[in-house]
N, C-alpha and C positions, 0 to 999 in steps of 0.2 A: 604446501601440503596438498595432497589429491583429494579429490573428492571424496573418494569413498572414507578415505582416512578423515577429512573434517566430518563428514555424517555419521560415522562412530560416535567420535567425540563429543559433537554438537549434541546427540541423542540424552548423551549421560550426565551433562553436567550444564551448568548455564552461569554466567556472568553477573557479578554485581557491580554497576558503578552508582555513586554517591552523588547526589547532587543534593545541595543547602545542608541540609542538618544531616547526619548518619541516625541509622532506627533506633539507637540506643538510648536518642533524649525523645523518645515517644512510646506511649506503654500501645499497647496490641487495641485497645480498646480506642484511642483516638485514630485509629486509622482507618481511611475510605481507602479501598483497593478496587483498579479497574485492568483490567483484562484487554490486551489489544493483541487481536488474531490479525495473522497478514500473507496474502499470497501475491502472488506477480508471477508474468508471463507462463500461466497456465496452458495455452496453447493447444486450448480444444482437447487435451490429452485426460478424457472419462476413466479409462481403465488402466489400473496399476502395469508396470512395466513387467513383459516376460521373466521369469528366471534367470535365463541366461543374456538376458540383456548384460553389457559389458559393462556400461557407468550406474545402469540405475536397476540392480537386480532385483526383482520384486515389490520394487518401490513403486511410492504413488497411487493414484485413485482415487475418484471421486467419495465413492463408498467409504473407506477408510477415512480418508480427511472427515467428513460427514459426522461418522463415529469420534471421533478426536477432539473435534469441537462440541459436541455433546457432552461427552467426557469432563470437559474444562469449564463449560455451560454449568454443569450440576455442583462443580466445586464455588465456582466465582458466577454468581448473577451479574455482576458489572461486566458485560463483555462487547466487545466494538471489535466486529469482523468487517473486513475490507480488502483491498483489491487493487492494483497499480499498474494495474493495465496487459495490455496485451493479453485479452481472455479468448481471441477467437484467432484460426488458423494453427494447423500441425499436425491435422489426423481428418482421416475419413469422415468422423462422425462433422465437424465442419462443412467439408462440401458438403453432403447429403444435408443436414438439419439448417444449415447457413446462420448458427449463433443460438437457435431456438433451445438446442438439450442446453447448452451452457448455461443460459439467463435461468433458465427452469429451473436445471440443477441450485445454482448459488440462490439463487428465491426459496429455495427447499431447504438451506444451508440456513438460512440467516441473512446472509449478508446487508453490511450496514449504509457500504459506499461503494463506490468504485470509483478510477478516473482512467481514461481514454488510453489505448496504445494505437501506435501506429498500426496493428497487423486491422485491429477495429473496426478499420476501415478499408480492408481486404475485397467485402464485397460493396464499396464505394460508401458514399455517405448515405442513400436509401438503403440495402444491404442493414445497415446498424439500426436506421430508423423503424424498417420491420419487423426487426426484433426485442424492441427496446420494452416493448407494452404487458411481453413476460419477465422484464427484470422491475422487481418486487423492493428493489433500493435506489437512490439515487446516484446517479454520476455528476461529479464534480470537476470541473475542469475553468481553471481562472483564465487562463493563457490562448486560448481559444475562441475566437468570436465567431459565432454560427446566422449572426444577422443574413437573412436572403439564403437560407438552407432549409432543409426541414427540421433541422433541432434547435432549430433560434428559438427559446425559452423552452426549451427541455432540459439542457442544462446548465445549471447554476454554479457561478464561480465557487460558493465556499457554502456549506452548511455548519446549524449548529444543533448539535443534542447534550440532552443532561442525563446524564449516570448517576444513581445517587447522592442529588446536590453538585457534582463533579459536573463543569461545563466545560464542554468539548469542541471545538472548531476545526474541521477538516474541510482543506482545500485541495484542486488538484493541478499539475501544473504537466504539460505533453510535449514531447520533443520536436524540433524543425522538420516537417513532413519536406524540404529539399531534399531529392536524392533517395528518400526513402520511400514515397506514397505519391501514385499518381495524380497530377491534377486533378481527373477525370473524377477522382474516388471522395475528393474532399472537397470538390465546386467551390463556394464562395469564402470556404472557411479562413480566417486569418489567424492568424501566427503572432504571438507576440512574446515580447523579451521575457523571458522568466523572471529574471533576477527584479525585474523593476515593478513588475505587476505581483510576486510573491511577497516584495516590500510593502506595497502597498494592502495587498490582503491582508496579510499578516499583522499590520498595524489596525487593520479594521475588526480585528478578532479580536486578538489582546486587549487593544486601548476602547474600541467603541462597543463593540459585544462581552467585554469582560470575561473574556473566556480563560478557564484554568489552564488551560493545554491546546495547541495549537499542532495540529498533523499536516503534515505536507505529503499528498499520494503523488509520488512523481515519475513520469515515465521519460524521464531524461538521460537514465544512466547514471552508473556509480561515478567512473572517474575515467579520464579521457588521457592518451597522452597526447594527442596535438589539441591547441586552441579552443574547447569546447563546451558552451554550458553543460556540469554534471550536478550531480549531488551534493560533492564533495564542495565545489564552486559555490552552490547555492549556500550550501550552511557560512561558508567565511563571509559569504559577500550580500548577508543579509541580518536581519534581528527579529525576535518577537515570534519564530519557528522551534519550537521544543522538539519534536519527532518529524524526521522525515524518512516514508517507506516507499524504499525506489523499488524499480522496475530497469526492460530493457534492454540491460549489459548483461542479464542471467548472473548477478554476482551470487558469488557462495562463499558470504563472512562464517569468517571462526562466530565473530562476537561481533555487536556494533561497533561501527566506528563514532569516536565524542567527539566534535572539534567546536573551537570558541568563533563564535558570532562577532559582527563589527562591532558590537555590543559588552563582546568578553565574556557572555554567557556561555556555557553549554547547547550544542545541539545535537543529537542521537537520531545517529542516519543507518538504515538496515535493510536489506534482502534476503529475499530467499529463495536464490536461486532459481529456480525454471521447471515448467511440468507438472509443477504441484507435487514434487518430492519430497519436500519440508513444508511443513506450517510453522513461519515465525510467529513467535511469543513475547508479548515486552510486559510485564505488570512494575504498573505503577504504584506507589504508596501516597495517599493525600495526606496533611496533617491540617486539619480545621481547611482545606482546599487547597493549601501551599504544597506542592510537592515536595517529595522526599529524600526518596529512589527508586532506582527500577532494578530489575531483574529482566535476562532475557535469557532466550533458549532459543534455539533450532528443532522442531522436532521432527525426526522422521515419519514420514507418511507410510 
């Protein structure tokens, strides 16, 4: 499918899949419903695309997005906006502001989380760290050790918040700066296995924090075809992960993809493509805190 033809489609309609009970053994009145806004590899791109732009006519913009979740804010108060990295590098206003409009802007937005992209670190690990003190939400990042940097305890592997009564654990998890990011830009920072340290978060959410729902912001990429930790890897070859919202590979899903955990459970892995074209959308249904279902959507920016 092309692009433009999924971003029709994705505008107009949206996906249900089932997980535990279907809404029909639950009346409208036992249900908590929470609201998860998501964007990835925004790319410094403030202003909606030309007209005659070829893939992304008219699309995009901070301003619009802004409106959109306000929009979604007035319908549903339960809402959890976030972020999968790669927010800085792709437009002029970058060089010039070096990170400053972006943090601003998403501070102005709401936003609830974020976690690290390789481009983040564009202008080196000081670069991010001068900008950090206008972003107004926390970055999340498990896989990352910053000990002998300047963000050694800036950021924290996993946070938790409560939506009403609804407890939420978001972690973040960043791809192998080999090949991608100069030494020079990330100093002392370490690199660790995703899959083994997302086990281990992931059971410290679920099992020790009690948490309803477990997010995973991951900037590792959808799906690889050579040998690669992705998304797709992380959901089979892990447990205790409900939602994971990548970054990265710029995918552009129809719908999520569901796949079963070492576990057998369900896990709900999604994108939204690149530029901040679309704002993905996933609502949750609680029932006494057990999840339900969700719904998601694509929506054009």
């Amino acid at each position: 499918m092309k692009r433009r033809e999924f971003i029709e489609k994705t505008a107009a309609s949206a996906a249900l899949v089932g997980i535990g009970l279907g809404t029909s053994a639950f009346t409208e009145s036992h249900l908590k419903k929470l609201t998860i806004l998501h964007t990835n590899d925004v790319h410094s791109y403030i202003e909606p695309f030309a007209a005659n732009h070829p893939k992304y006519p008219n699309m995009g913009g901070v301003a619009r997005r802004a409106a959109l979740i306000g929009q979604i804010r007035k319908t549903n108060p339960n809402v959890l906006l976030v972020d999968s990295g790669d927010i800085f590098q792709g437009t002029p206003y970058f060089n010039y502001y070096k990170g400053a409009l972006e943090f601003t802007l998403m501070s102005k937005m709401g936003y609830d989380f974020a976690t690290l992209g390789n481009h983040d670190f564009d202008n080196g690990i000081e670069g991010f760290h001068e900008q950090l003190h206008l972003a107004n939400f926390p970055f999340v990042s498990a896989n990352y050790i910053f000990k002998n940097t300047l963000l050694d305890g800036l950021i924290s592997p996993y946070k938790v918040v409560i939506k009403d009564g609804i407890k939420i654990g978001v972690f973040g998890l960043g791809i192998d700066f080999d090949g991608l990011v100069d030494k020079r830009n990330y100093k002392e920072t370490v690199y660790l296995d995703p899959i083994e340290i997302a086990n281990d978060t992931a059971s410290q959410l679920k099992n020790n924090e009690k948490c309803d729902l477990v997010i995973c912001l991951s900037h590792l990429g959808y799906s690889y075809k050579e040998d690669k930790i992705s998304d797709v890897k992380l959901a089979t070859q892990t447990k205790n992960i409900d939602l994971i919202l990548g970054g990265h590979t710029h995918t552009f899903l129809e719908k999520p993809t569901v796949l079963k955990n070492i576990a057998h459970e369900e896990v709900i892995i999604n994108q939204a493509g690149c530029y901040g074209v679309l704002l993905g959308q996933i609502d949750f249904s609680f029932d006494k805190n057990t999840k339900t279902n969700h719904r998601s959507k694509s929506i054009v920016v």
